[in-house]
C-alpha positions as a Markdown table, in Angstrom:
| # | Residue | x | y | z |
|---|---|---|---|---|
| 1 | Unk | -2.9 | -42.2 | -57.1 |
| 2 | Unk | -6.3 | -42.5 | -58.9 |
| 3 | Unk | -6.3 | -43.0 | -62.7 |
| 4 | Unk | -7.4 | -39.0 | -63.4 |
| 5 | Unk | -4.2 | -37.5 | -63.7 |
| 6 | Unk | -4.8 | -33.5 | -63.2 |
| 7 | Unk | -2.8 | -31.4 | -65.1 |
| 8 | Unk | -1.3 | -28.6 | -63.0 |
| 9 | Unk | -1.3 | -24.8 | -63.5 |
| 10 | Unk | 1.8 | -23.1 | -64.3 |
| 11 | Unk | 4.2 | -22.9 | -61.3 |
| 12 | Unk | 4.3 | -19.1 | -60.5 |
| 13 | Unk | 6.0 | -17.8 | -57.5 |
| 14 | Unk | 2.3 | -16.6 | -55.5 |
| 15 | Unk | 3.4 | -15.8 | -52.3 |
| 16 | Unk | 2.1 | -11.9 | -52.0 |
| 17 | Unk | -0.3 | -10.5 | -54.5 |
| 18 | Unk | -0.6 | -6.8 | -54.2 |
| 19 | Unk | -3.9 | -5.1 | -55.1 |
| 20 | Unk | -3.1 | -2.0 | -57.0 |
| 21 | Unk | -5.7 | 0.9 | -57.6 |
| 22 | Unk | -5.6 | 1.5 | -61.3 |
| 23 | Unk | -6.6 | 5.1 | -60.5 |
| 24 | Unk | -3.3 | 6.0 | -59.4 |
| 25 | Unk | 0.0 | 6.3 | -60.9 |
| 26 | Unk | 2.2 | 6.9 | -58.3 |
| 27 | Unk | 1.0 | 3.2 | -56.9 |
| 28 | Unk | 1.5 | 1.8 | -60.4 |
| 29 | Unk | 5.2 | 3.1 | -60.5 |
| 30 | Unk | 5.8 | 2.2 | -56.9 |
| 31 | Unk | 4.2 | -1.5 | -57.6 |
| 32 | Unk | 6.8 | -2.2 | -60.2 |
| 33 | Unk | 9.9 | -1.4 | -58.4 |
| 34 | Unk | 8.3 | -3.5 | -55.0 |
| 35 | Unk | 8.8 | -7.3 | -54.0 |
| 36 | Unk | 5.4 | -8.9 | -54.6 |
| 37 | Unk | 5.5 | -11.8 | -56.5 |
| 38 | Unk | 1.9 | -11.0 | -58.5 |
| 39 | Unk | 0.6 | -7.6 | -58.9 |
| 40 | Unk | -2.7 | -7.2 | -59.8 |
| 41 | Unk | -3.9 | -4.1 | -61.2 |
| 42 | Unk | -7.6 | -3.2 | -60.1 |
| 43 | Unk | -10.3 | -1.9 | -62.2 |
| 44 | Unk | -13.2 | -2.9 | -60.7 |
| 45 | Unk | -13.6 | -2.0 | -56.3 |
| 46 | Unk | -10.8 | 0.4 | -56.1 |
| 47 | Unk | -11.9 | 2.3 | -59.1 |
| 48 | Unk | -15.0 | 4.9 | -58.8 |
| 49 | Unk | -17.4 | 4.9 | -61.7 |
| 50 | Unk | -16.3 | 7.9 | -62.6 |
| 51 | Unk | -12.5 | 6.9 | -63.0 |
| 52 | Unk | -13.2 | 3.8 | -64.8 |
| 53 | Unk | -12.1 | 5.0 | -68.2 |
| 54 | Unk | -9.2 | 7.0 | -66.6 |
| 55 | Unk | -7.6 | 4.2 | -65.2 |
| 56 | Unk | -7.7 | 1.9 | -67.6 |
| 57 | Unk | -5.8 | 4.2 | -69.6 |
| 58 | Unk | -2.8 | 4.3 | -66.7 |
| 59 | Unk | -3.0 | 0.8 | -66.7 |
| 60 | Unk | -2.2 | 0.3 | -70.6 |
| 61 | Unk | 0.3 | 2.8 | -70.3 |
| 62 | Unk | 1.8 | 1.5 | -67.0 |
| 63 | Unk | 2.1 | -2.4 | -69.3 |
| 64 | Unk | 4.1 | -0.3 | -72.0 |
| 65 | Unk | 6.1 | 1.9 | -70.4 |
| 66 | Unk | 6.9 | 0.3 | -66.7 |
| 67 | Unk | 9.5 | -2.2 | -66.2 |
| 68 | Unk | 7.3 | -5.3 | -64.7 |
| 69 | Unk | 10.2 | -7.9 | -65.4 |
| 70 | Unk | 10.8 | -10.4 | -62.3 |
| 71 | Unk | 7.1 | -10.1 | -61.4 |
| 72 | Unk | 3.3 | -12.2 | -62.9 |
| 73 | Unk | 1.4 | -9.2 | -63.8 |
| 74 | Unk | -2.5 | -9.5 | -63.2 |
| 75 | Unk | -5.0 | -7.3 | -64.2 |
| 76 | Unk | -8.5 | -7.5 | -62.3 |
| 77 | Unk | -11.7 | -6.5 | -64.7 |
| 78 | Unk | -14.8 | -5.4 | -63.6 |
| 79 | Unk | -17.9 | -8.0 | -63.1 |
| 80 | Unk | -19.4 | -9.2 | -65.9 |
| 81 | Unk | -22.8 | -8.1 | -64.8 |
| 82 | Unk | -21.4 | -4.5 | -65.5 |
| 83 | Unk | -20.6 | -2.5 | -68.8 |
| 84 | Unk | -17.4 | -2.0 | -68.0 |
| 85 | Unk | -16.0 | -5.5 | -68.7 |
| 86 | Unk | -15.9 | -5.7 | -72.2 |
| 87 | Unk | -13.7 | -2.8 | -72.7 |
| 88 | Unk | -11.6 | -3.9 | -69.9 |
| 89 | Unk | -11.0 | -6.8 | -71.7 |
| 90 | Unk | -10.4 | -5.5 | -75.1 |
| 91 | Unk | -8.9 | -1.8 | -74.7 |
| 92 | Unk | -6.1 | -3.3 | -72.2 |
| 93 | Unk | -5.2 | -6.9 | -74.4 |
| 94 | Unk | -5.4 | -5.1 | -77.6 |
| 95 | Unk | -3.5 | -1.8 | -76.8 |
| 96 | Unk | -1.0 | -3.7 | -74.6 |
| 97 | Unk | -0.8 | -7.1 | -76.2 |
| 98 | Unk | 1.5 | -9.5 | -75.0 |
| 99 | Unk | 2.2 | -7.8 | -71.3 |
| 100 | Unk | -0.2 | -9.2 | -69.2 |
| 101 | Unk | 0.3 | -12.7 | -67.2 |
| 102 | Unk | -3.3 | -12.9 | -66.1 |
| 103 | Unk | -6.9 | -12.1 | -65.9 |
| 104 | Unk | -8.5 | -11.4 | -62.6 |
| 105 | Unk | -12.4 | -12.2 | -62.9 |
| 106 | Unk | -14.2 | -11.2 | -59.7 |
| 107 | Unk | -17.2 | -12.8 | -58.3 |
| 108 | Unk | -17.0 | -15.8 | -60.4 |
| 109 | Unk | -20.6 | -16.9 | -59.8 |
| 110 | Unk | -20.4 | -19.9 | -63.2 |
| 111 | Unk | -18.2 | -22.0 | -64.8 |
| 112 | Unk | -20.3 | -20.1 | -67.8 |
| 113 | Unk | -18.8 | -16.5 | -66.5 |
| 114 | Unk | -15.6 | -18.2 | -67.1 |
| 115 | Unk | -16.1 | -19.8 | -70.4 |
| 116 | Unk | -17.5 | -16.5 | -71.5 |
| 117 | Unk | -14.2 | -14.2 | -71.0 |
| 118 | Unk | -12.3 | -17.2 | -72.5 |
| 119 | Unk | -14.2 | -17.1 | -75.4 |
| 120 | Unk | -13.4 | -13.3 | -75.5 |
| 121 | Unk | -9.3 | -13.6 | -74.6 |
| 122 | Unk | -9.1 | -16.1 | -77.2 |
| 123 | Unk | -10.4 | -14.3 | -80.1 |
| 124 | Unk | -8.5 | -11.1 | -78.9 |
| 125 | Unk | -5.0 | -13.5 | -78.6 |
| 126 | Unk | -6.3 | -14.3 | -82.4 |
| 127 | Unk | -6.9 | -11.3 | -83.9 |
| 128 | Unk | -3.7 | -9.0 | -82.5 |
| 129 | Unk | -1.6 | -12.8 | -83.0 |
| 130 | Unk | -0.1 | -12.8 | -79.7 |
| 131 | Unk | 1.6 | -16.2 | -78.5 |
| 132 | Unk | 1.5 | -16.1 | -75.1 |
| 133 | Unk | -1.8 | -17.1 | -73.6 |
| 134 | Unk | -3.2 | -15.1 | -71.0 |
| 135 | Unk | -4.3 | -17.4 | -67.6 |
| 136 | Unk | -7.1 | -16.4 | -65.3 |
| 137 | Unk | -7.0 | -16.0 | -61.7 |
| 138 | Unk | -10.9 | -16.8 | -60.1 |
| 139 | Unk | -12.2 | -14.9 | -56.9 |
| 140 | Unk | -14.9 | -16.7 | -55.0 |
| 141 | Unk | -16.6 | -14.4 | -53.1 |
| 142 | Unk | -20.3 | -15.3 | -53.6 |
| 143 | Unk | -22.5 | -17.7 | -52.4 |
| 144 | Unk | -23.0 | -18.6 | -55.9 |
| 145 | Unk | -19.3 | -19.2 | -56.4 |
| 146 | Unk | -18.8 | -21.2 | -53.4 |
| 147 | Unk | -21.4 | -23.4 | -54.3 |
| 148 | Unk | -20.3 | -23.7 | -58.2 |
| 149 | Unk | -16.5 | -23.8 | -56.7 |
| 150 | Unk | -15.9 | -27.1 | -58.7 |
| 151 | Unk | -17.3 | -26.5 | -62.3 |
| 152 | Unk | -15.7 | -22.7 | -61.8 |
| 153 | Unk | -12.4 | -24.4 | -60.9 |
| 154 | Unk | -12.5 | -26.8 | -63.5 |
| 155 | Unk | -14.0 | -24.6 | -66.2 |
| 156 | Unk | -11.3 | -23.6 | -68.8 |
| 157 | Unk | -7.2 | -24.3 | -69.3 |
| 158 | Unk | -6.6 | -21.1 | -68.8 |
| 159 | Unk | -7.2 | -21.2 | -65.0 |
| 160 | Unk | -4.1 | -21.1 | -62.8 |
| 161 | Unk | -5.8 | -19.6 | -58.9 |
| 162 | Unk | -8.8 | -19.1 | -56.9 |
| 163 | Unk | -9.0 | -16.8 | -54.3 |
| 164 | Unk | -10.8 | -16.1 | -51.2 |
| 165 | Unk | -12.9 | -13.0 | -51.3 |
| 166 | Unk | -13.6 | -12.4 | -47.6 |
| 167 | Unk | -15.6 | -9.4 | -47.6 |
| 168 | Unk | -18.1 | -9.7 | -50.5 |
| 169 | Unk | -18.4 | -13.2 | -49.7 |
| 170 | Unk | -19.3 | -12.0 | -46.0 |
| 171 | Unk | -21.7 | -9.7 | -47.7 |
| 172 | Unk | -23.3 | -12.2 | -49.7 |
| 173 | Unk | -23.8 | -14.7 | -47.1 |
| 174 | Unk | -25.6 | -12.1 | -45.0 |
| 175 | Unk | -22.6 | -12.5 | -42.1 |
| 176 | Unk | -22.8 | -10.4 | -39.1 |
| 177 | Unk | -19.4 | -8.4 | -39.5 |
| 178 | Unk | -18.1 | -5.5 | -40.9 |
| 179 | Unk | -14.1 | -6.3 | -41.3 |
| 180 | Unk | -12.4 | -8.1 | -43.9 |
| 181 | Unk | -11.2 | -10.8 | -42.9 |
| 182 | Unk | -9.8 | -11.7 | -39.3 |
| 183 | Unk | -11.5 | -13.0 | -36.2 |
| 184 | Unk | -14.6 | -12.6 | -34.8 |
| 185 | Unk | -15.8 | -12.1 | -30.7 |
| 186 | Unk | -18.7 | -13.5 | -31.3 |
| 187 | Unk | -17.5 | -16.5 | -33.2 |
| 188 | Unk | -16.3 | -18.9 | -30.0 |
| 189 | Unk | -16.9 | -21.2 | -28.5 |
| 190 | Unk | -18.0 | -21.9 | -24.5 |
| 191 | Unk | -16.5 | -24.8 | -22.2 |
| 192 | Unk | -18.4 | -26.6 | -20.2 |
| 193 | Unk | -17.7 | -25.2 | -16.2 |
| 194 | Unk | -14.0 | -26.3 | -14.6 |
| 195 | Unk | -13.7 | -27.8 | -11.4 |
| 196 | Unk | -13.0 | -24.2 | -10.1 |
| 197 | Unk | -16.7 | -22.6 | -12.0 |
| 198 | Unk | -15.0 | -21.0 | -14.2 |
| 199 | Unk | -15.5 | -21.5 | -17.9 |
| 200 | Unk | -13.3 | -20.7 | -20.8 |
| 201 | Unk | -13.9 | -18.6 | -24.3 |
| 202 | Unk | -12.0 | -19.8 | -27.2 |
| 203 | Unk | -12.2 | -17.4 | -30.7 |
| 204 | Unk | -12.5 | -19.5 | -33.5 |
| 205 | Unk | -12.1 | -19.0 | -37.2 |
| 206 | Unk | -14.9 | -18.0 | -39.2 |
| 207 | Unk | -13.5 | -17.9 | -42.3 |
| 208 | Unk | -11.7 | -22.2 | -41.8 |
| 209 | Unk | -14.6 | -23.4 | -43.9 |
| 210 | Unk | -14.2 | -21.2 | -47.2 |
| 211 | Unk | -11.2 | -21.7 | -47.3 |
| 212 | Unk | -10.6 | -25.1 | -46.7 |
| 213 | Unk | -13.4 | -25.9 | -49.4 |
| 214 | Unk | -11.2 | -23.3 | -52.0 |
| 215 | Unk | -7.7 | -25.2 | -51.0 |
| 216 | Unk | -10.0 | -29.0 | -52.0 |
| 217 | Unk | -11.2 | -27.3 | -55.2 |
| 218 | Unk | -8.1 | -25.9 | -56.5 |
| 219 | Unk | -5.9 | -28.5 | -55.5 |
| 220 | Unk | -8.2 | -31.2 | -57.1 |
| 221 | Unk | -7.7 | -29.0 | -60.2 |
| 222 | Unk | -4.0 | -27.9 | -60.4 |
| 223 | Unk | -4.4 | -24.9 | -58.9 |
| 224 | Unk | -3.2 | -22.2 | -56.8 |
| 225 | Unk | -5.0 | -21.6 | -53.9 |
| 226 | Unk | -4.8 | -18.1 | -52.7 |
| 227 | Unk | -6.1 | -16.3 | -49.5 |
| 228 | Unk | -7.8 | -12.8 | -50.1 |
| 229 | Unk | -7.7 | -9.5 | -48.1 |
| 230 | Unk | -7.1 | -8.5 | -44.5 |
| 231 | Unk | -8.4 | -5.4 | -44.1 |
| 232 | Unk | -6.6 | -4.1 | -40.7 |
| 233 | Unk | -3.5 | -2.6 | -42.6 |
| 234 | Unk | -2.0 | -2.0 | -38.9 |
| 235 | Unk | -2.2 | -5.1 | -37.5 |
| 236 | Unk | 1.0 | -6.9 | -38.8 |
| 237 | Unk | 0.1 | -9.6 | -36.2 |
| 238 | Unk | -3.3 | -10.2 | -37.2 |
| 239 | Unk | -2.3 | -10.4 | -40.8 |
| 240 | Unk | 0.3 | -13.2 | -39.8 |
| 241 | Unk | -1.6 | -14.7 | -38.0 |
| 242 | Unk | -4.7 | -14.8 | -40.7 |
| 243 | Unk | -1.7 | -15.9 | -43.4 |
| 244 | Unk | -0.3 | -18.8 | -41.2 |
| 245 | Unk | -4.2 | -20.4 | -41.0 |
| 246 | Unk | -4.1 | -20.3 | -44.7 |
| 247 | Unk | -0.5 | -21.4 | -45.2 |
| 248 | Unk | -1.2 | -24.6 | -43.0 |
| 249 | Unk | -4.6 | -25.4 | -44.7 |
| 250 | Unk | -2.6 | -25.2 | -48.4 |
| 251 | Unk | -2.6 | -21.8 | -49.5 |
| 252 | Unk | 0.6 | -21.0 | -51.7 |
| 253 | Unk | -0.1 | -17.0 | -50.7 |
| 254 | Unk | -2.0 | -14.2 | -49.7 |
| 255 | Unk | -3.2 | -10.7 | -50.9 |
| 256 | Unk | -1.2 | -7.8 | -50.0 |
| 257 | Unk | -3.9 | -4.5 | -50.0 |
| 258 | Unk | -0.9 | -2.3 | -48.8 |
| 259 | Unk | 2.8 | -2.3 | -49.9 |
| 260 | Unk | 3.5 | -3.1 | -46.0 |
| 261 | Unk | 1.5 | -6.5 | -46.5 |
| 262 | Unk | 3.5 | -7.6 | -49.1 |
| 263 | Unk | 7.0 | -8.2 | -47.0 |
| 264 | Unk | 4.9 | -10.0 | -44.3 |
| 265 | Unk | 3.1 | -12.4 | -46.9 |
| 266 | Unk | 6.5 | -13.2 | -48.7 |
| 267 | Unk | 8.0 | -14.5 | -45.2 |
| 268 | Unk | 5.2 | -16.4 | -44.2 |
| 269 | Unk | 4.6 | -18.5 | -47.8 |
| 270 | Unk | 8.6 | -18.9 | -47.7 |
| 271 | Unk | 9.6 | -22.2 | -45.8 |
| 272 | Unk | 11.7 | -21.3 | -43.3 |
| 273 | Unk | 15.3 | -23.0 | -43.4 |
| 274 | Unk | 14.7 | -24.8 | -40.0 |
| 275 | Unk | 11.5 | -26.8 | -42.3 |
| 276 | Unk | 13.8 | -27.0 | -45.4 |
| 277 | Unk | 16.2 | -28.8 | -43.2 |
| 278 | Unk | 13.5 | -31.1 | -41.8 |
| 279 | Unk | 12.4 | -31.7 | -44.6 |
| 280 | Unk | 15.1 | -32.4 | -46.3 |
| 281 | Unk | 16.4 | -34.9 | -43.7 |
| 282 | Unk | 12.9 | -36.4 | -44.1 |
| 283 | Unk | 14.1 | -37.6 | -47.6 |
| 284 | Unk | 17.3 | -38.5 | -47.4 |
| 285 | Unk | 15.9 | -41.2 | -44.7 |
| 286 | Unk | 13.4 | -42.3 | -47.0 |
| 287 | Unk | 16.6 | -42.7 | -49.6 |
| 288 | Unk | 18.3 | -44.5 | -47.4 |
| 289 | Unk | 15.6 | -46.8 | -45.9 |
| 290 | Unk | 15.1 | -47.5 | -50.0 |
| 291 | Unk | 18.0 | -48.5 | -50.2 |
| 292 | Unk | 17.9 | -51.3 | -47.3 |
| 293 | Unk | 14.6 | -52.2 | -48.8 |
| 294 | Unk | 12.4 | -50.6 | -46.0 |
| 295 | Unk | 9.3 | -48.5 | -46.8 |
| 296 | Unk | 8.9 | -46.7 | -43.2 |
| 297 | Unk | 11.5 | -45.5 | -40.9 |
| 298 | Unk | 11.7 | -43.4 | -37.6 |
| 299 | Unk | 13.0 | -39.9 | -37.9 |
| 300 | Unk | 13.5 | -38.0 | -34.1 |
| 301 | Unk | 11.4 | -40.3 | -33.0 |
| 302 | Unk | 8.5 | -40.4 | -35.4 |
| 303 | Unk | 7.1 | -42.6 | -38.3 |
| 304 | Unk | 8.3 | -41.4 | -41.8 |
| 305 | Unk | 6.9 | -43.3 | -45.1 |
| 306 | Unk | 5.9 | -42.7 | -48.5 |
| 307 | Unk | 3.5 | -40.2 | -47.6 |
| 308 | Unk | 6.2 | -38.3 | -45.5 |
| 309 | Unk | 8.2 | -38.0 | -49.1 |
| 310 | Unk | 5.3 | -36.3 | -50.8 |
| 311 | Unk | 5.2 | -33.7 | -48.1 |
| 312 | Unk | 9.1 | -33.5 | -47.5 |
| 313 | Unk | 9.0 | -32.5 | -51.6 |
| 314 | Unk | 6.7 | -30.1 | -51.4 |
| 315 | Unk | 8.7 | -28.0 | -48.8 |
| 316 | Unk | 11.7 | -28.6 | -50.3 |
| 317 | Unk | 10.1 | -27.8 | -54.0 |
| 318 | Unk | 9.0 | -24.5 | -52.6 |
| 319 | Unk | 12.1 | -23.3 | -51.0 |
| 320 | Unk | 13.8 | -23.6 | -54.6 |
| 321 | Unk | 11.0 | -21.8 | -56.3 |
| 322 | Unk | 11.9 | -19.4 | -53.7 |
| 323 | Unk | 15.6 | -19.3 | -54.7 |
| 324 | Unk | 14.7 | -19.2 | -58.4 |
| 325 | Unk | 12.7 | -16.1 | -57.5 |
């Protein structure tokens, strides 16, 4: 390990985080009897102008009057190039204090958009002398962000996630596509002619880089790296198929934009008992080659070592977080 130790963010349970229109009270309710593991509860996209000030009433009601125990409860403010922000901020920590987890800030562009709200939570936390501190949650879905990734990530010790935002980020970047999140036809790639003259067309992912450059930053910063939307709410497939990519590259979980999302992200980020097993075999080899003074064995076959522990421990660290609930 190198000498920088990095401190790591609180270990939350982040397998589904359910977007949740503060407009709407029937979704609030509904989101606090469901199964996600974060709910976050939206201000800024799924909000018209015009409900703004509506919703963020429900939402201070819904944090005083709705049972949100066994869930991390988010709350995601509006940019802070708007003039909605502010009150956001203030209305909901001062009129509610004490029952939000975490702040959401979309479109982190800075680590100076971060150090600003921070500035603003902690006099708030000061003035209404609340204990428990508030951690943020970062969206990267700018080319600004992307680019800034690492002073964002590393910009306050309130930060506990980043997140991939698929579609502004597509938007920003000036991508040719419409959908959020998922494959692309045009994205592929052509083989070279088989002996027969045929050649082959193989869809790739055009979303591999972002997020593998997210999972680097926030791992390199105790985070929790989180994949963002999937906008096909009827394609179950797709979505797994999208939340398996992101699972393999290091994501702990994935956004849920409809209640039906949620049960499909909490199977996927949930070791499955055949790789609990694995691993867990994994280390009890390792024990025992300890033991007899080796430092690499053969497990089914393959080369187990050192290394192999770190990753055994991971599964098995996340099936218990899993059990804890």
């Amino acid at each position: 390990m190198s000498f920088t130790l990095v401190d790591q963010a609180p270990a939350r349970l982040n397998r589904s985080e359910q977007a949740v229109p503060g407009s709407n009270t029937k979704f609030l309710e509904k989101a606090a009897k469901g199964d996600a593991d974060v709910v976050f509860l939206d201000l800024e996209d799924a909000v018209a102008p015009s409900e703004k000030e509506q919703a963020r009433k429900n939402i201070i009601a819904a944090l005083n009057d709705l049972d949100w125990s066994g869930k991390t409860v988010s709350l995601r403010i509006n940019g802070l190039d708007t003039h909605y922000m502010y009150r956001d901020v203030i209305d909901v920590l001062e009129q509610a204090p004490g029952k939000l987890d975490l702040i959401m800030i979309p479109k982190a562009g800075t680590a100076a958009d971060v150090y600003a709200l921070d500035m603003l939570v902690t006099q708030i936390e000061t003035a209404t002398k609340v204990d428990k501190r508030i951690g943020f949650e970062l969206i990267i879905e700018t080319a600004l962000g992307m680019r800034n990734i690492h002073e964002i990530a590393g910009a306050s010790p309130r930060n506990e996630s980043l997140h991939f935002g698929v579609a502004d980020y597509a938007a920003s970047t000036k991508a040719r596509t419409t959908a959020i999140g998922g494959p692309n036809a045009d994205y592929g790639v052509l083989t070279d002619p088989l002996d027969d003259g045929q050649r082959a067309y193989h869809w790739g992912d055009m979303w591999h880089y972002a997020i593998a450059r997210m999972v680097v930053a926030a791992r390199a910063h105790g985070l929790r790296p989180v994949d963002g939307p999937f906008g096909d709410i009827g394609d179950h497939d797709g979505y797994r198929a999208q939340a398996l990519r992101a699972a393999v590259l290091g994501c702990e979980g994935k956004w849920a934009i409809h209640p039906s999302q949620v049960t499909l992200a909490n199977e996927v980020f949930s070791p499955s008992d055949k790789e609990v097993a694995h691993a867990q075999a994994i280390l009890d080899a390792m024990e025992q080659a300890g033991k007899e003074g080796k430092g690499a064995v053969t497990l089914n076959g393959r080369l187990i070592d050192i290394a192999s522990i770190k990753q055994a421990q991971v599964m098995v660290d996340k099936a218990r977080q899993v059990r804890a609930g």
